[in-house]
mmCIF file as gemmi writes it, N, C-alpha and C atoms, coordinates in Angstrom:
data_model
loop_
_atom_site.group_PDB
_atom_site.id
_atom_site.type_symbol
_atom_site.label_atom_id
_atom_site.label_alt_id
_atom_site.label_comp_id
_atom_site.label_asym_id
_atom_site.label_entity_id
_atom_site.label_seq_id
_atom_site.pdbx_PDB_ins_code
_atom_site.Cartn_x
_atom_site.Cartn_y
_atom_site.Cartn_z
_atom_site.occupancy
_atom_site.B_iso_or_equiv
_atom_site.pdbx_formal_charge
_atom_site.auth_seq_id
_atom_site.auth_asym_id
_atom_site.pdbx_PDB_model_num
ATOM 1 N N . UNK Axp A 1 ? 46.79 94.266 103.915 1 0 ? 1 A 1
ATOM 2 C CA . UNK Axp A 1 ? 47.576 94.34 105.118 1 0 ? 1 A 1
ATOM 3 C C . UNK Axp A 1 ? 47.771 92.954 105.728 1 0 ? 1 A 1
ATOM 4 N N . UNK Axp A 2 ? 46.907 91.991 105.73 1 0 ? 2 A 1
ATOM 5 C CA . UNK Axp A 2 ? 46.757 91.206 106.214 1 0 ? 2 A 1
ATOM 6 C C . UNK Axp A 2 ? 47.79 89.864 105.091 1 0 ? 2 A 1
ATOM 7 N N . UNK Axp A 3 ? 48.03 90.308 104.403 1 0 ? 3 A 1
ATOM 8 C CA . UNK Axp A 3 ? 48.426 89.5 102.974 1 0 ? 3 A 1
ATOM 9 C C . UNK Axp A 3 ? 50.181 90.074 103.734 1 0 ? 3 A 1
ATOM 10 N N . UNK Axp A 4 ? 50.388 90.895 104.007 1 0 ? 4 A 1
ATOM 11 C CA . UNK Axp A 4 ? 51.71 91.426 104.185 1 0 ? 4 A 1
ATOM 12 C C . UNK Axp A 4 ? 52.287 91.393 105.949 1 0 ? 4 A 1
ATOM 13 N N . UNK Axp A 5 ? 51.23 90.729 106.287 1 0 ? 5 A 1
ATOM 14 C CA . UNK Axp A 5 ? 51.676 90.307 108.205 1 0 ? 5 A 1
ATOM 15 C C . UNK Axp A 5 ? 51.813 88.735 107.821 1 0 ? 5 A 1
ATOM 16 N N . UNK Axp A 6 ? 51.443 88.221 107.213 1 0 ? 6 A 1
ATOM 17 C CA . UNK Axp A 6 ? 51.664 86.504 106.626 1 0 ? 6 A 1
ATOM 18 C C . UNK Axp A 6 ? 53.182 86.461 106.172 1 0 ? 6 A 1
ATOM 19 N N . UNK Axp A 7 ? 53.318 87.524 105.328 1 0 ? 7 A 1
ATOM 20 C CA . UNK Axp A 7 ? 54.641 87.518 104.265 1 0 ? 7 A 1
ATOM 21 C C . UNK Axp A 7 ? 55.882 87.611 105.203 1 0 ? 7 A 1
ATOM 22 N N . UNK Axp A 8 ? 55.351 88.866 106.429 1 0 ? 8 A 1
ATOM 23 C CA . UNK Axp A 8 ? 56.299 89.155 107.203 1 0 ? 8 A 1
ATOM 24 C C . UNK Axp A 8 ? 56.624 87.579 108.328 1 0 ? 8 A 1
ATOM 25 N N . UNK Axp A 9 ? 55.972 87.286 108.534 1 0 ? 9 A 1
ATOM 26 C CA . UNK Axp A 9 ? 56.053 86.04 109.265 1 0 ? 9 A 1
ATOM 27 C C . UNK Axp A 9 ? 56.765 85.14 108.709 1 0 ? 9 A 1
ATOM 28 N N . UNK Axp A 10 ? 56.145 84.601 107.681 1 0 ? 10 A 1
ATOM 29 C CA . UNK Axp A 10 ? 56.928 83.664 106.829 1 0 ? 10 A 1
ATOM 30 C C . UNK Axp A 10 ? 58.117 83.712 106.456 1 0 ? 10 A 1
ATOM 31 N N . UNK Axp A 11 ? 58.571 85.303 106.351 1 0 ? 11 A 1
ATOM 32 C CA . UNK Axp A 11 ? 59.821 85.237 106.3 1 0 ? 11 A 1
ATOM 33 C C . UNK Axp A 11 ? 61.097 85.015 107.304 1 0 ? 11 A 1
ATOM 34 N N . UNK Axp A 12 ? 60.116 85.473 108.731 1 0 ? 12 A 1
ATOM 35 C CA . UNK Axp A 12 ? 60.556 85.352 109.757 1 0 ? 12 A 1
ATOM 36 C C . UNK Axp A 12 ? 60.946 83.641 110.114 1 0 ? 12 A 1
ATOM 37 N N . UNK Axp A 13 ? 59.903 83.445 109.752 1 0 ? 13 A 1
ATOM 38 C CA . UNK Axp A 13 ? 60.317 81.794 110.132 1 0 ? 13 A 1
ATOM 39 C C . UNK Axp A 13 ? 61.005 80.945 109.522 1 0 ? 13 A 1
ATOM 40 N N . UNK Axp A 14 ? 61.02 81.208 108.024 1 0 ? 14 A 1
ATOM 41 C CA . UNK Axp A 14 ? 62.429 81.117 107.033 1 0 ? 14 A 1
ATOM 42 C C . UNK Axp A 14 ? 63.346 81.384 107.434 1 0 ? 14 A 1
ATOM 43 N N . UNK Axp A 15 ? 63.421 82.24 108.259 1 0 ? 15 A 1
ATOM 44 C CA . UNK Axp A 15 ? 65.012 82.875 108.701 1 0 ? 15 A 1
ATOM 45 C C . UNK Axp A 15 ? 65.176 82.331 109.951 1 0 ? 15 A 1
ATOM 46 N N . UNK Axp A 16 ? 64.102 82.232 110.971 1 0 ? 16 A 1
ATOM 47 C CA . UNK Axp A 16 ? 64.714 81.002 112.064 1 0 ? 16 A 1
ATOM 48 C C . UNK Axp A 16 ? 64.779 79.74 111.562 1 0 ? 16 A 1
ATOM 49 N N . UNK Axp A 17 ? 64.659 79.053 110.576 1 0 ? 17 A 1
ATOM 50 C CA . UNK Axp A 17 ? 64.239 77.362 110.061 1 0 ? 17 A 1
ATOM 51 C C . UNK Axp A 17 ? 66.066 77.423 109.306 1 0 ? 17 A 1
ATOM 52 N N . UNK Axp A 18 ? 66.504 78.567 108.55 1 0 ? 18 A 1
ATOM 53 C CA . UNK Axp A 18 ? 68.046 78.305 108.381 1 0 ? 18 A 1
ATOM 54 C C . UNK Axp A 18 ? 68.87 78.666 109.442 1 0 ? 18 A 1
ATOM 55 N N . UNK Axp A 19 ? 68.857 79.587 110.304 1 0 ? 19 A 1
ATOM 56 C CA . UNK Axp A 19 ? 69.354 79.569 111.659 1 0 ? 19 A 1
ATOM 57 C C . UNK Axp A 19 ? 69.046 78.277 112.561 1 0 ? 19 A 1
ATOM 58 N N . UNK Axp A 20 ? 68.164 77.43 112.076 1 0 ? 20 A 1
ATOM 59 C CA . UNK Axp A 20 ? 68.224 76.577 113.365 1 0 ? 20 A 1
ATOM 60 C C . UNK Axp A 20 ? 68.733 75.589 112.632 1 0 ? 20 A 1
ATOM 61 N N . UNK Axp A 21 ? 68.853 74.922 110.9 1 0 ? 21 A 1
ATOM 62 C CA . UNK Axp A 21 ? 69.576 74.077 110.362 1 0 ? 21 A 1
ATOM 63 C C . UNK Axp A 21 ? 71.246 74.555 110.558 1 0 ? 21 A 1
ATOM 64 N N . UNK Axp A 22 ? 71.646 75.686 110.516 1 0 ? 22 A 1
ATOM 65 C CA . UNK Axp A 22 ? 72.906 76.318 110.748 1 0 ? 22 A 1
ATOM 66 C C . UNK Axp A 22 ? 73.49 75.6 112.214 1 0 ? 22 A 1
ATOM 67 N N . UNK Axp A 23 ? 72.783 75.629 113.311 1 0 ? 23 A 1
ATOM 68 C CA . UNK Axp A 23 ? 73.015 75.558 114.513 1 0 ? 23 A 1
ATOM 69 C C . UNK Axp A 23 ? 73.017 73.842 114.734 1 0 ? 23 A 1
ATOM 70 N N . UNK Axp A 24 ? 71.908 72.954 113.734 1 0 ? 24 A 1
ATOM 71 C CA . UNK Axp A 24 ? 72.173 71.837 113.722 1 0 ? 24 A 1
ATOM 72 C C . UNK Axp A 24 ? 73.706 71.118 113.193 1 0 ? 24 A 1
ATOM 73 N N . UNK Axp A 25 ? 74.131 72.137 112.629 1 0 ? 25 A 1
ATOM 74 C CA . UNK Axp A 25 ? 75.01 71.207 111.305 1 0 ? 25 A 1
ATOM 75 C C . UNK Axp A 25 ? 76.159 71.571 112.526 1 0 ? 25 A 1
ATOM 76 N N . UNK Axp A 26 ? 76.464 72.826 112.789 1 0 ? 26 A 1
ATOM 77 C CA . UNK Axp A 26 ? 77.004 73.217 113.921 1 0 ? 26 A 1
ATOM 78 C C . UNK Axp A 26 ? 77.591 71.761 114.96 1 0 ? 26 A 1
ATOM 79 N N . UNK Axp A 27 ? 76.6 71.811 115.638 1 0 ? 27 A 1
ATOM 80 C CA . UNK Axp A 27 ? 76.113 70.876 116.609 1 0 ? 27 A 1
ATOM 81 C C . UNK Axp A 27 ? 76.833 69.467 116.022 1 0 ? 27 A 1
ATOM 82 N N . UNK Axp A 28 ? 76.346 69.081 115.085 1 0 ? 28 A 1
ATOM 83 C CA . UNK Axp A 28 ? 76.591 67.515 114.216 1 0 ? 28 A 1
ATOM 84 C C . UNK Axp A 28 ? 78.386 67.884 114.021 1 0 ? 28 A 1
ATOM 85 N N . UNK Axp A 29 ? 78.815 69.427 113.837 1 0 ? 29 A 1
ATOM 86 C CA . UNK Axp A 29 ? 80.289 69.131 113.836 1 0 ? 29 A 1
ATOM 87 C C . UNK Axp A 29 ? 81.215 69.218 115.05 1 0 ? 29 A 1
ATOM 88 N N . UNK Axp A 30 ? 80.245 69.364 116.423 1 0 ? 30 A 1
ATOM 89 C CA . UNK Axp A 30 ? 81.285 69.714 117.667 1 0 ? 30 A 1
ATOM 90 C C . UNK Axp A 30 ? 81.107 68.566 118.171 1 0 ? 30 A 1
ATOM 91 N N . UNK Axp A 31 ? 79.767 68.054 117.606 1 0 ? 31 A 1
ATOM 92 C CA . UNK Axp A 31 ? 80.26 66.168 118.197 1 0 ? 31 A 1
ATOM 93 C C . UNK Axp A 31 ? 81.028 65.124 117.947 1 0 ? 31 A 1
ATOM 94 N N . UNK Axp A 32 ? 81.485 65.395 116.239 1 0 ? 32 A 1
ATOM 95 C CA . UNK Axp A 32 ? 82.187 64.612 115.731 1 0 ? 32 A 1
ATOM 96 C C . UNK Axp A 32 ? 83.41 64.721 116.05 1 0 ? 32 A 1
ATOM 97 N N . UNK Axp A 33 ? 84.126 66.275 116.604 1 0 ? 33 A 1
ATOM 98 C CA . UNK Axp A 33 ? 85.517 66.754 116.816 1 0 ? 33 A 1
ATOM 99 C C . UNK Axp A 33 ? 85.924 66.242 118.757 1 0 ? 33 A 1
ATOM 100 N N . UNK Axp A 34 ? 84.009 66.497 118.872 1 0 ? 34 A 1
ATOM 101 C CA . UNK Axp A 34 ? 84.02 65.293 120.496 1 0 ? 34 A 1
ATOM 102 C C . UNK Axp A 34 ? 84.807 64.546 120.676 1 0 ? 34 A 1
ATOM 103 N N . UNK Axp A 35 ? 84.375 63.304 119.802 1 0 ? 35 A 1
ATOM 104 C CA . UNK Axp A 35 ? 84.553 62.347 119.134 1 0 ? 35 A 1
ATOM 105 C C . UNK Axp A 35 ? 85.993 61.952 119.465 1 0 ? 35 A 1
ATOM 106 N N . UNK Axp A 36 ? 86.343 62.693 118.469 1 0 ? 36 A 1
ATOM 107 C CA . UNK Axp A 36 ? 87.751 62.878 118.252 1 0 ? 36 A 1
ATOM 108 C C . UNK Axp A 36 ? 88.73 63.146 119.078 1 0 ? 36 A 1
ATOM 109 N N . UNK Axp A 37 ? 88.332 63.934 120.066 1 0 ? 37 A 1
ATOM 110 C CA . UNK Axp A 37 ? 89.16 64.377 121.295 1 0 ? 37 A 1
ATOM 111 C C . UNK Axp A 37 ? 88.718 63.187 122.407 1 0 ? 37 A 1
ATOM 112 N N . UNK Axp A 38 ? 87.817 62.879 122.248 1 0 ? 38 A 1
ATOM 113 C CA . UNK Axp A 38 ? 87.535 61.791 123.109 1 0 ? 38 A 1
ATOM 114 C C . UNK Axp A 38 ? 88.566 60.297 123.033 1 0 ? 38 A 1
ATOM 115 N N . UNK Axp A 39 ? 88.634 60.217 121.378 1 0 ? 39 A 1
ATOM 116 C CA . UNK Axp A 39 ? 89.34 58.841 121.197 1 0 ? 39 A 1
ATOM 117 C C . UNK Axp A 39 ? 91.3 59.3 121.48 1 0 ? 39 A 1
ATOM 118 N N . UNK Axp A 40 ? 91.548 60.271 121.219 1 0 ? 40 A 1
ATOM 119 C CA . UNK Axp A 40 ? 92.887 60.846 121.862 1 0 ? 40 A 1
ATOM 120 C C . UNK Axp A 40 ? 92.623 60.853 123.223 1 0 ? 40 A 1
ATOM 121 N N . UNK Axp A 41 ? 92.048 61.219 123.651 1 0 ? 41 A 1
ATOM 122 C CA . UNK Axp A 41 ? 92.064 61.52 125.168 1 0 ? 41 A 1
ATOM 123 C C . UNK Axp A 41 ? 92.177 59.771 125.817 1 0 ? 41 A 1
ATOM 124 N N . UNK Axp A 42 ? 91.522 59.27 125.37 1 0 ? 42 A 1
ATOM 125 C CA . UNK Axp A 42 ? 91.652 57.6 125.651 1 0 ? 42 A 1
ATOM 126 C C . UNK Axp A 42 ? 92.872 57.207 124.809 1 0 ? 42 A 1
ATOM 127 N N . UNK Axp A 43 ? 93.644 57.145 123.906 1 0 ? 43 A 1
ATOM 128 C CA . UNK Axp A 43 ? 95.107 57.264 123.846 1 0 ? 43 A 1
ATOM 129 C C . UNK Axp A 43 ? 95.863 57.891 124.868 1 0 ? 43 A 1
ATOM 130 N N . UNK Axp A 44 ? 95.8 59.114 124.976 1 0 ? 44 A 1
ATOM 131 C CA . UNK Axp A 44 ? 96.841 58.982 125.96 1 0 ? 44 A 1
ATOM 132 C C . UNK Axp A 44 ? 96.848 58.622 127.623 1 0 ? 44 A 1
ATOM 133 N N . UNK Axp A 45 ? 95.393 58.172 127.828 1 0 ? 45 A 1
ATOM 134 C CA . UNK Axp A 45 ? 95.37 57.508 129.541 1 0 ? 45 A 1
ATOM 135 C C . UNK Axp A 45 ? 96.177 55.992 129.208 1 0 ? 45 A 1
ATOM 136 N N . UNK Axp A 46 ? 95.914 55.667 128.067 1 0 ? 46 A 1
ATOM 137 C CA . UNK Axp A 46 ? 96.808 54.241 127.638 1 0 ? 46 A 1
ATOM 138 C C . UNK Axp A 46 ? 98.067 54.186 127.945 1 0 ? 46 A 1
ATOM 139 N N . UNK Axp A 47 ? 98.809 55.496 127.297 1 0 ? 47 A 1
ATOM 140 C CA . UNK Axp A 47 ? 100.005 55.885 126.817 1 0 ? 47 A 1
ATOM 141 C C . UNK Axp A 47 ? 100.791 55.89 128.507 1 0 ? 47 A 1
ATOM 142 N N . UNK Axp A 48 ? 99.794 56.619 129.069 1 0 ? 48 A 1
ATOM 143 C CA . UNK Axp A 48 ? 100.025 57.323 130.798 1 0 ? 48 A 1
ATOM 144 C C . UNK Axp A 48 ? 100.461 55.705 131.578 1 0 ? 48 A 1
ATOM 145 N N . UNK Axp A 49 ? 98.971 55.076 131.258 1 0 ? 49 A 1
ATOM 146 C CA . UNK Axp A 49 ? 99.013 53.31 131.588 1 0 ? 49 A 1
ATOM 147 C C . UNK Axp A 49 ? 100.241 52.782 131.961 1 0 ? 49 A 1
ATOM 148 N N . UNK Axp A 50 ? 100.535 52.894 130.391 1 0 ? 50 A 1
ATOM 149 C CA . UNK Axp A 50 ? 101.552 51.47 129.943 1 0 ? 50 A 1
ATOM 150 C C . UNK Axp A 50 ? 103.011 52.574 130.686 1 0 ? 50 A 1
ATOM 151 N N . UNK Axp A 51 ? 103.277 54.067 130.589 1 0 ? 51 A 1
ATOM 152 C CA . UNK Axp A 51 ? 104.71 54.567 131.491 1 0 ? 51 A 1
ATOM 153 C C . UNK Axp A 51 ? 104.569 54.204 132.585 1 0 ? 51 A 1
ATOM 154 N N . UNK Axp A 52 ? 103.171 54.26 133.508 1 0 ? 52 A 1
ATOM 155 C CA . UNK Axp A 52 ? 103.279 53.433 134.475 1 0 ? 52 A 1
ATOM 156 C C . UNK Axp A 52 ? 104.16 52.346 134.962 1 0 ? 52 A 1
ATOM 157 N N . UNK Axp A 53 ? 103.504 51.647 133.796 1 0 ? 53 A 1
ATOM 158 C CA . UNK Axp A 53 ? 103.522 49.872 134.33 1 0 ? 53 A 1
ATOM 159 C C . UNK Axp A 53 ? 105.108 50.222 134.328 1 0 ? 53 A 1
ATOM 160 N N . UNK Axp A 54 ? 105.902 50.46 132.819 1 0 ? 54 A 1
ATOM 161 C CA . UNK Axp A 54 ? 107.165 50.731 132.82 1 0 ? 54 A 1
ATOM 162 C C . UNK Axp A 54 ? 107.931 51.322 133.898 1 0 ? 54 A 1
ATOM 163 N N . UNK Axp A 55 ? 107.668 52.392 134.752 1 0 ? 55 A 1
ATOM 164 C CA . UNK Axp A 55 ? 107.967 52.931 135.745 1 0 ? 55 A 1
ATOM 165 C C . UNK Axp A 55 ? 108.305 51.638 137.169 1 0 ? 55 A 1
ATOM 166 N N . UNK Axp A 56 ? 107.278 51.401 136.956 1 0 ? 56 A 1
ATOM 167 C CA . UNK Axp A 56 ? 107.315 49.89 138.294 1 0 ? 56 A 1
ATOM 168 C C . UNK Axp A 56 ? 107.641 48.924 137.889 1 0 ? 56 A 1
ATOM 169 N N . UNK Axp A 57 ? 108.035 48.077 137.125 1 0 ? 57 A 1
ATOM 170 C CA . UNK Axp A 57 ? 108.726 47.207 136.229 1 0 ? 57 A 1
ATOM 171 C C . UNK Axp A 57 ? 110.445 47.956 136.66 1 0 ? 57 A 1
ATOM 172 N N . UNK Axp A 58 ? 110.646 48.892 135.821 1 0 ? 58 A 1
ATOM 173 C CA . UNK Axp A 58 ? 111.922 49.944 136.333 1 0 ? 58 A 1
ATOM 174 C C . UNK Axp A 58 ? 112.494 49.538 137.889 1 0 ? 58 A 1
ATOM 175 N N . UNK Axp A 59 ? 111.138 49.713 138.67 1 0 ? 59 A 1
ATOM 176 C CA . UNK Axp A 59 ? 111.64 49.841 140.335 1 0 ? 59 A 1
ATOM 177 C C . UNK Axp A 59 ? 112.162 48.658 140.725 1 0 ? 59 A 1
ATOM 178 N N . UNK Axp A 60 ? 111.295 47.454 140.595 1 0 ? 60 A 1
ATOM 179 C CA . UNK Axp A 60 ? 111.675 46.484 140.793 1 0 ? 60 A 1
ATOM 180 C C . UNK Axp A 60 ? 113.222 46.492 140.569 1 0 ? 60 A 1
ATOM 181 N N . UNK Axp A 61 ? 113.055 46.075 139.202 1 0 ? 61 A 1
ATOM 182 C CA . UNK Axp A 61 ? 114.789 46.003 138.978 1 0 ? 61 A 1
ATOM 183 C C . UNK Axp A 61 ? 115.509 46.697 139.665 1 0 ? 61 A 1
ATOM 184 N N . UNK Axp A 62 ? 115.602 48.131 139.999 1 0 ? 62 A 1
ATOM 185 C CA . UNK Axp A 62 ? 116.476 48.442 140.534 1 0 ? 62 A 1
ATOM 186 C C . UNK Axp A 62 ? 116.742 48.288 142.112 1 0 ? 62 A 1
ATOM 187 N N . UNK Axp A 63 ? 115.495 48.217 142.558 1 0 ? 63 A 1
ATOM 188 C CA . UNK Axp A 63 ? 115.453 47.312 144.146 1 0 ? 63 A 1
ATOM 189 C C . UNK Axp A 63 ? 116.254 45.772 143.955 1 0 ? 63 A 1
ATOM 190 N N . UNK Axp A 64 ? 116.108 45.112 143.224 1 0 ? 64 A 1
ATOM 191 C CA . UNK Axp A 64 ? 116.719 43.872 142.973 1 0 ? 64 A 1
ATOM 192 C C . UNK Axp A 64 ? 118.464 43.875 142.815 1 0 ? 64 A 1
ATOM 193 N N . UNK Axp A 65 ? 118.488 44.836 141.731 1 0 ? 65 A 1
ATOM 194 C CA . UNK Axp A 65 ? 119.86 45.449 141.707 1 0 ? 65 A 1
ATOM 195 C C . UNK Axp A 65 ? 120.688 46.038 143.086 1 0 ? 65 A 1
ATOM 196 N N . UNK Axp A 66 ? 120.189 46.411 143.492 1 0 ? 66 A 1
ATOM 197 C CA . UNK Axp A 66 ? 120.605 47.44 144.82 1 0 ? 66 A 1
ATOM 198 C C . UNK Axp A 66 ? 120.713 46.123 145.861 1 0 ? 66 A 1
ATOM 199 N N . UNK Axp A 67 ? 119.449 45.473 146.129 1 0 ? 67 A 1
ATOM 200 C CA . UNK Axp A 67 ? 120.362 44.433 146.958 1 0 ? 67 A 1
ATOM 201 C C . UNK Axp A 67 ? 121.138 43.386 146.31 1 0 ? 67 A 1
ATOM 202 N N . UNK Axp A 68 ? 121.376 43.269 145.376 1 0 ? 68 A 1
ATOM 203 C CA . UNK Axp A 68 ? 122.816 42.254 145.145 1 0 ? 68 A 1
ATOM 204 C C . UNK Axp A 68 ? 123.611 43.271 144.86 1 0 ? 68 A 1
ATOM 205 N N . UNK Axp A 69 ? 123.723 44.292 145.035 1 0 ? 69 A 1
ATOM 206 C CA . UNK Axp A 69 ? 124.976 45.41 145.175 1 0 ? 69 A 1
ATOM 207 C C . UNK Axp A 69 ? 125.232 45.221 146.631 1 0 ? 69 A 1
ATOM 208 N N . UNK Axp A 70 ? 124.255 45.394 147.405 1 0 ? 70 A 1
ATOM 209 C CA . UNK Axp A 70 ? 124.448 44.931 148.932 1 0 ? 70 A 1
ATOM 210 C C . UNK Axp A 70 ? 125.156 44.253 149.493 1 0 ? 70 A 1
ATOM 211 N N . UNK Axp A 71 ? 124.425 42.59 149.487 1 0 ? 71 A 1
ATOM 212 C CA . UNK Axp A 71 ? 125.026 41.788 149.174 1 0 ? 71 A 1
ATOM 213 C C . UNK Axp A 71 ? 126.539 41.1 149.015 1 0 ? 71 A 1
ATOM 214 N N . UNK Axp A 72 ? 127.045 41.719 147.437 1 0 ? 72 A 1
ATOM 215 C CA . UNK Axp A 72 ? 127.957 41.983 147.024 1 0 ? 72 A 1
ATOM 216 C C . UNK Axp A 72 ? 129.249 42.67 148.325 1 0 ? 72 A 1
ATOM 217 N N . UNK Axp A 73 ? 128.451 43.737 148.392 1 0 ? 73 A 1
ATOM 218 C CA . UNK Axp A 73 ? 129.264 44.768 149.456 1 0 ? 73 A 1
ATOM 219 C C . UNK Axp A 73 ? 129.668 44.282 150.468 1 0 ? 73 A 1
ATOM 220 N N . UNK Axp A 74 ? 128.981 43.184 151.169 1 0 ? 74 A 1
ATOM 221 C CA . UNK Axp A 74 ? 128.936 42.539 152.26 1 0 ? 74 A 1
ATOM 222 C C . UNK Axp A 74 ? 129.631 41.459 151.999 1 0 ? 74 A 1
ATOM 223 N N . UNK Axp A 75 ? 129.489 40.822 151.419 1 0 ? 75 A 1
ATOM 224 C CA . UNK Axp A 75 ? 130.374 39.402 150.681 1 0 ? 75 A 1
ATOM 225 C C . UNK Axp A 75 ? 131.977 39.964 150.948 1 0 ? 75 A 1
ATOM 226 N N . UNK Axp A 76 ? 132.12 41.3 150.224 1 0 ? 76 A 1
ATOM 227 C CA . UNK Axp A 76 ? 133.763 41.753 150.26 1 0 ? 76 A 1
ATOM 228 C C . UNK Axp A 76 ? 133.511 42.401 151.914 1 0 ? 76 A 1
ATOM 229 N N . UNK Axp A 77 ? 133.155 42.684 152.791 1 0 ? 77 A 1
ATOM 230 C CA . UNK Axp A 77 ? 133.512 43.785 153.144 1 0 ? 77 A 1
ATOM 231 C C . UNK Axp A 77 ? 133.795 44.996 153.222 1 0 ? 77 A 1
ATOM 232 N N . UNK Axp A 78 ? 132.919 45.439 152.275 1 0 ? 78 A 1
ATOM 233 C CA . UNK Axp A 78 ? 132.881 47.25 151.905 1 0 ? 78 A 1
ATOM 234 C C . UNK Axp A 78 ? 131.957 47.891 152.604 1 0 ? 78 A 1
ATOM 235 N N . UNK Axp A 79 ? 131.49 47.282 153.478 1 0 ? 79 A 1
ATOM 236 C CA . UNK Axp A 79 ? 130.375 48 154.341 1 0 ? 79 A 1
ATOM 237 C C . UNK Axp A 79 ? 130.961 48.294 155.997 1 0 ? 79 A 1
């Protein structure tokens, strides 16, 4: 009896020791896909960045534009 509460154990713990390598390998693959979403995710705050900068770069000019349209307007008399 005592030969067969060992066996039962052992098997038990065989079977948590591949359940817990299962759960490691697991683990080792939701970090790597982390990873991965992490280095996209830092692409596109770049991506976000640089439409920024483009966006205000954009304004300028067209503030610049707008007053020598002004300007302009005033020079002729269209205002």
């Amino acid at each position: 009896m005592n030969e067969n509460v060992e066996n039962l154990v052992l098997e038990h713990l065989r079977h948590i020791r591949g359940r817990v390598d299962q759960i490691a390998d697991d683990v080792g693959d939701l970090k790597q896909r982390m990873s991965g979403l992490e280095s996209a995710m830092n692409l596109v705050r770049r991506e976000i960045a640089l439409g920024d900068e483009t966006d205000a770069r954009q304004q300028v000019t067209l503030d610049k534009l707008n007053a020598r349209i002004e300007r302009i307007e005033r020079r002729l008399e269209l205002l």
